[in-house]
DOVOMI-620050 format. One line per field, with one value per residue (C-alpha): residue in one letter; residue number from 1; x, y, z. Coordinates in nm, 4 decimals. Each point is the difference from the previous one (the first is absolute). Layout:
N
res (a, ...) .
n (NUM, ...) .
px (X, ...) .
py (Y, ...) .
pz (Z, ...) .
***
This chain:
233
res (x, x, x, x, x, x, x, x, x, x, x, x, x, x, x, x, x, x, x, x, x, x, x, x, x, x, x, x, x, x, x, x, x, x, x, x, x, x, x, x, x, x, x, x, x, x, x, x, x, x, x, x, x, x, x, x, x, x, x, x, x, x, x, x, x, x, x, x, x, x, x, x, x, x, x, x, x, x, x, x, x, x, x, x, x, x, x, x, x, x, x, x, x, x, x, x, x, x, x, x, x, x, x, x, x, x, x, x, x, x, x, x, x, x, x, x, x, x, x, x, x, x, x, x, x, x, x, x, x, x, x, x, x, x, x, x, x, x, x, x, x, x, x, x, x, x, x, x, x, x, x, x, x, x, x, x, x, x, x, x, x, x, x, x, x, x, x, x, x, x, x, x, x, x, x, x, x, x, x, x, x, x, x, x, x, x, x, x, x, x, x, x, x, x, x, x, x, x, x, x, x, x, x, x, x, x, x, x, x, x, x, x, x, x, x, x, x, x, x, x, x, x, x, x, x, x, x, x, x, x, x, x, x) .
n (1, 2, 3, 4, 5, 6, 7, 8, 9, 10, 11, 12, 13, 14, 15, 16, 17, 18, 19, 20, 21, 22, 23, 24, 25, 26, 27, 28, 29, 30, 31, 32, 33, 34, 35, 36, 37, 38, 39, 40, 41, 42, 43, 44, 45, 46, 47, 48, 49, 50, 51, 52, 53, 54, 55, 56, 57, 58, 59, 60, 61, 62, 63, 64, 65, 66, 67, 68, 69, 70, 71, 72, 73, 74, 75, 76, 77, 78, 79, 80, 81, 82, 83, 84, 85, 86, 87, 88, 89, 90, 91, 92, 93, 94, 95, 96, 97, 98, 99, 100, 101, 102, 103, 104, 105, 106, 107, 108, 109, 110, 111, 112, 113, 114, 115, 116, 117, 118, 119, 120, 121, 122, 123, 124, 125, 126, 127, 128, 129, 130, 131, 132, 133, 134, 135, 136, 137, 138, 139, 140, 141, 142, 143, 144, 145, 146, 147, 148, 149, 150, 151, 152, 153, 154, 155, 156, 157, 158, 159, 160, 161, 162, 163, 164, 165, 166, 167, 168, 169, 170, 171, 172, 173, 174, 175, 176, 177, 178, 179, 180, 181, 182, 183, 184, 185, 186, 187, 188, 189, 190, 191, 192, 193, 194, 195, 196, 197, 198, 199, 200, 201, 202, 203, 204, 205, 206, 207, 208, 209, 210, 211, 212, 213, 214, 215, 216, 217, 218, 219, 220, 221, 222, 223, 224, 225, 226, 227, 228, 229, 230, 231, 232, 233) .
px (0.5733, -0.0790, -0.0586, 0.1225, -0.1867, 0.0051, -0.0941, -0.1193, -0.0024, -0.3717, -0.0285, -0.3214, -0.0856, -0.2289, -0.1542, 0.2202, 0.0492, 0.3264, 0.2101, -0.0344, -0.3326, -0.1284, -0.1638, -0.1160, 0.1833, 0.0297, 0.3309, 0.2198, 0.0029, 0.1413, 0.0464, -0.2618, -0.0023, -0.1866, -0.2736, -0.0968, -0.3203, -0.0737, -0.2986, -0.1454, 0.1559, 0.3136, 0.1508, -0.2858, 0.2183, 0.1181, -0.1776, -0.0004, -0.0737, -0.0939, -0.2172, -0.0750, 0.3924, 0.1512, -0.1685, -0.3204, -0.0192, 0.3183, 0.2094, -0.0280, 0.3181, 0.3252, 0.3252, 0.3646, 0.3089, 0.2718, 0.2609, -0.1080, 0.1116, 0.3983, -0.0070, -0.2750, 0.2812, 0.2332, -0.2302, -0.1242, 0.2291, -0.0940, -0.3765, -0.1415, -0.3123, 0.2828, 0.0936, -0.2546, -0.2400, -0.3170, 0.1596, -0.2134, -0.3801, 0.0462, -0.1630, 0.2154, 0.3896, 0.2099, 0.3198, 0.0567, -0.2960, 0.0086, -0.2030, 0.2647, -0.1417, -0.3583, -0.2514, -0.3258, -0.2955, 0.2717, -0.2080, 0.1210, -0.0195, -0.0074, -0.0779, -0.3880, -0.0613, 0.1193, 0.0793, 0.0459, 0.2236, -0.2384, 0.1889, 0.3409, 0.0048, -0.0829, 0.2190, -0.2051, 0.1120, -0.0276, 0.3841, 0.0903, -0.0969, 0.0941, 0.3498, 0.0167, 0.0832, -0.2001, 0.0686, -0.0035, -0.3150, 0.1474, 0.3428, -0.1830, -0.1833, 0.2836, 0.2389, -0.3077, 0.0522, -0.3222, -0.1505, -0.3363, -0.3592, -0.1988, -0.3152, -0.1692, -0.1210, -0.0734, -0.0315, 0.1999, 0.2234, 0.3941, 0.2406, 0.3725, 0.2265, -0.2619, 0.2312, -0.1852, 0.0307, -0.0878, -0.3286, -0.0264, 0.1553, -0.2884, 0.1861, 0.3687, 0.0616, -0.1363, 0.2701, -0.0858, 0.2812, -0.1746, -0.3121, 0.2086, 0.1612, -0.2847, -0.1826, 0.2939, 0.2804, -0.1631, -0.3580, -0.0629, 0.0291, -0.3090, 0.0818, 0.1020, -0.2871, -0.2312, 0.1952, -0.0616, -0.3969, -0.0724, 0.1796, -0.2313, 0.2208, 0.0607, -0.2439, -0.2863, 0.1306, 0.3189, -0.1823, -0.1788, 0.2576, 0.1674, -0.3007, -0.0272, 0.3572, -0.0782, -0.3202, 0.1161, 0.3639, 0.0949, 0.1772, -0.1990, 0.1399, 0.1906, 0.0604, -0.2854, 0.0951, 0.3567, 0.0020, -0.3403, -0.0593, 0.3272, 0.1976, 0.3559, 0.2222) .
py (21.3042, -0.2614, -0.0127, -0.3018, -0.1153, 0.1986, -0.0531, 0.3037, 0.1094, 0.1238, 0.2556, 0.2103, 0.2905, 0.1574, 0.3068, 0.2581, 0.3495, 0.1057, 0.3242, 0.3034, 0.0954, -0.3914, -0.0539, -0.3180, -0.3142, -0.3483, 0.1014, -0.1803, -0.3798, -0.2671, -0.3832, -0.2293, -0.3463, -0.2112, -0.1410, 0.2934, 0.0431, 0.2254, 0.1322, 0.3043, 0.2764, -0.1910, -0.1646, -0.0459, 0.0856, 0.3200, 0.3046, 0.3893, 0.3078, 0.1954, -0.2064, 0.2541, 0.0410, -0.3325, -0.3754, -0.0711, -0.2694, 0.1255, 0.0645, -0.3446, -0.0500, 0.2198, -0.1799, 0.1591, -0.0841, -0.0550, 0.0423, 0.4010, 0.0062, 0.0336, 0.3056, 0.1387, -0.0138, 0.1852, 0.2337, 0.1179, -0.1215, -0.2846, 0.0626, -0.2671, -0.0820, -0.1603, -0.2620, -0.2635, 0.0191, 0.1393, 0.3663, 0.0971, -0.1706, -0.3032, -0.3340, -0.1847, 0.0584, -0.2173, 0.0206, -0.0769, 0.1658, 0.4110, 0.2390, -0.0612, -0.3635, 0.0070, 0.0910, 0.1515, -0.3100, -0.2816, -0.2652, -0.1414, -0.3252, 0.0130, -0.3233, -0.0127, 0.3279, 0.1584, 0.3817, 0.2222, 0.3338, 0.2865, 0.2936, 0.1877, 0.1708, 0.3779, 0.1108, 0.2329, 0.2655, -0.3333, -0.1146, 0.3908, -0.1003, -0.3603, 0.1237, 0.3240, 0.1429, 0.2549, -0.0900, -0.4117, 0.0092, 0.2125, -0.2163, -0.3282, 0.1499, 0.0978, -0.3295, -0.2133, -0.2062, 0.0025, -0.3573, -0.1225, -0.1129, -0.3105, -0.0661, -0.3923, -0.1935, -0.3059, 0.0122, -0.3071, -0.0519, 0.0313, -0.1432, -0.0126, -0.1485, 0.1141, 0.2025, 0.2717, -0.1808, 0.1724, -0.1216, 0.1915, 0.2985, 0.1820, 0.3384, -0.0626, 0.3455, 0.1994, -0.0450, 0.1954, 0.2647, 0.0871, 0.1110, 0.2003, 0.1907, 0.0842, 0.0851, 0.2159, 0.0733, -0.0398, 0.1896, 0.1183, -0.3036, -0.0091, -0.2851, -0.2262, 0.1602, -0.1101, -0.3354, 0.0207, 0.1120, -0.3441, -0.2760, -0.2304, -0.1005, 0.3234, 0.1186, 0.2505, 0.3221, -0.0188, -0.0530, 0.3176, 0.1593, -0.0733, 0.1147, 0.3235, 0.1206, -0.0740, 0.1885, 0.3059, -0.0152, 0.0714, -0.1589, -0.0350, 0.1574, -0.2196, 0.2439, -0.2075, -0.3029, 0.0365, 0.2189, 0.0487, 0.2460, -0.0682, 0.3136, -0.0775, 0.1800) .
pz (2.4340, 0.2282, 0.3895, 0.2407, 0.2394, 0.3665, 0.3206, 0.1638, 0.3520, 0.0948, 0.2118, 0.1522, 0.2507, 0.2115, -0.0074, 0.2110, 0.0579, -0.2540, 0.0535, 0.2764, -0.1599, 0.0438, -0.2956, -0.0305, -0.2212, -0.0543, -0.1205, 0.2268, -0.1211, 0.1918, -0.1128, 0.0485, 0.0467, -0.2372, -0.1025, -0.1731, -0.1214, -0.3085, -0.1058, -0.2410, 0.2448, 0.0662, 0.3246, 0.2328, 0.3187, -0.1874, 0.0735, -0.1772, 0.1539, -0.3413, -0.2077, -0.2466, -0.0974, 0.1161, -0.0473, -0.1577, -0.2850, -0.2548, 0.3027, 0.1675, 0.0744, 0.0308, -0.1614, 0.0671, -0.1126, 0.2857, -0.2963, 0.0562, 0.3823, -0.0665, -0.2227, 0.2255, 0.3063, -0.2624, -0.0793, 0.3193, 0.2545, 0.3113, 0.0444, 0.3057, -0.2550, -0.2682, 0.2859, -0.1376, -0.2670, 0.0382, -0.0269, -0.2529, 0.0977, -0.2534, 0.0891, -0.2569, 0.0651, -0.3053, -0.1046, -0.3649, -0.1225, -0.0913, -0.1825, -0.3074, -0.0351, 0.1452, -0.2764, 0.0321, -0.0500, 0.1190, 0.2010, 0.2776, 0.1832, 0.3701, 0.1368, -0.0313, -0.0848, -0.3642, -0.0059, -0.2757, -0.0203, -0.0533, 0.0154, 0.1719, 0.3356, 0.0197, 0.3091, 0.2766, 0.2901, 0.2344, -0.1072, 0.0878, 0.3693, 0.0149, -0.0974, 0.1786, -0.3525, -0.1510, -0.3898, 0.0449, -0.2029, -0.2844, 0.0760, -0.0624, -0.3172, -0.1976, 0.0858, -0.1555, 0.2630, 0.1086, 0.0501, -0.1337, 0.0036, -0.0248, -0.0282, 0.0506, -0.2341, 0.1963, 0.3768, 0.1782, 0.2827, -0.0583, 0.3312, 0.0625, -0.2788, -0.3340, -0.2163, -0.2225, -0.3390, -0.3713, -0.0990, -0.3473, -0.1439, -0.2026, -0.0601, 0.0094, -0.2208, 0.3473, 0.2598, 0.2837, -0.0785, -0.3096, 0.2159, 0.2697, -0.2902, -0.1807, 0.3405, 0.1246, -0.2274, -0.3904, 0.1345, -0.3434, -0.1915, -0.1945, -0.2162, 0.3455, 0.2071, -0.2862, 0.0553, 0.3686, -0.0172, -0.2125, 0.2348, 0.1298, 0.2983, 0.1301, 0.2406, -0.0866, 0.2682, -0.2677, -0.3014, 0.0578, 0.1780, -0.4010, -0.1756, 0.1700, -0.0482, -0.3921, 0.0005, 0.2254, -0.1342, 0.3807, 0.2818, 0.3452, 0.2551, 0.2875, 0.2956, 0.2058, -0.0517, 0.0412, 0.2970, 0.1394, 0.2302, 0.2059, 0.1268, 0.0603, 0.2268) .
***
């Protein structure tokens, strides 16, 4: 398995009120002209309303795959966020590149700053009201086409024209399907959530989120995270 280079379009937002309850996101992403600098929390002119749940060190960066766009227009009809990227808060939009071919611990070039993949996206009520859909969340969860995480291992400046180039390949048996299925489909696994609880790419929230499962033999609960509080008419 081998990834070509890509250039990426890089794209950031502002904290704004989302949905008729306006609870606050950084949700909406727009493209941004370069230079870009990138440091331990990502894009310095990218901002997130939720620290606790979105950003922070192993969520530096938010890579999409544009490839995903088409079947998400078959799936749920013309939606106005699907016009451009950015639909689904990612700071990295790429075409080439997918969760079938992106493996956890892959390190990145980026210009002057080098990145490494640190775990999968875990979809939250936010896409319910950035779509005006009240299972997008769930929607995006069970397609596995859900994006992914970065974290930086060297801080540097990228500008217009880098491409994101494969630096190293450390785990190439952990494509980033394998950890959606195990995380959503195969919960009970407990010879791949073993697997999963002893990467040393992955990041610690899924390590332990791993570890648990094996030690409770259950399956946390996902209600809150894929529908918050949101009453829907």
């Amino acid at each position: 398995m081998t990834l070509a280079s890509v250039r990426p379009l890089v794209l950031a937002g502002a904290v704004a009120p989302l949905g008729d309850a306006g609870h606050l996101s950084a949700i909406d992403k727009h493209p941004l002209p370069g230079p870009w600098r990138i440091g331990k929390a990502g894009i310095e002119a990218d901002a997130q309303a939720d620290r606790k749940h979105h950003g922070g060190a192993e969520k530096a960066l938010h890579q999409y795959a544009f490839d995903h766009y088409a079947a998400w227009r078959e799936e749920i009809g013309p939606a106005p966020a699907l016009d451009a990227p950015g639909a689904f808060g990612e700071n990295l939009s790429t075409s080439g590149w997918t969760e079938e071919t992106v493996c956890l611990g892959d390190i990145v070039r980026f210009g002057g700053a080098l990145l490494q993949v640190s775990q999968g996206r875990q979809p939250c009520f936010k896409l319910n009201l950035r779509f005006g859909l009240r299972d997008m969340a769930l929607r995006v969860q069970r397609s596995g086409r859900t994006g992914w995480y970065s974290r930086v291992l060297e801080e540097g400046v990228a500008d217009e024209g880098d491409a994101l180039e494969l630096a190293d390949r450390p785990s190439p048996d952990w494509p980033l399907t394998r950890l959606s299925a195990l995380l959503y489909r195969d919960t009970r696994d407990s010879e791949g959530l073993a697997a999963m609880a002893a990467l040393p790419y992955l990041a610690e929230s899924w390590r332990s989120l791993a570890q648990r499962r094996l030690e409770s033999g259950k399956v946390e609960n996902w209600s809150a995270r894929l529908y918050g509080r949101l009453r829907w008419s």
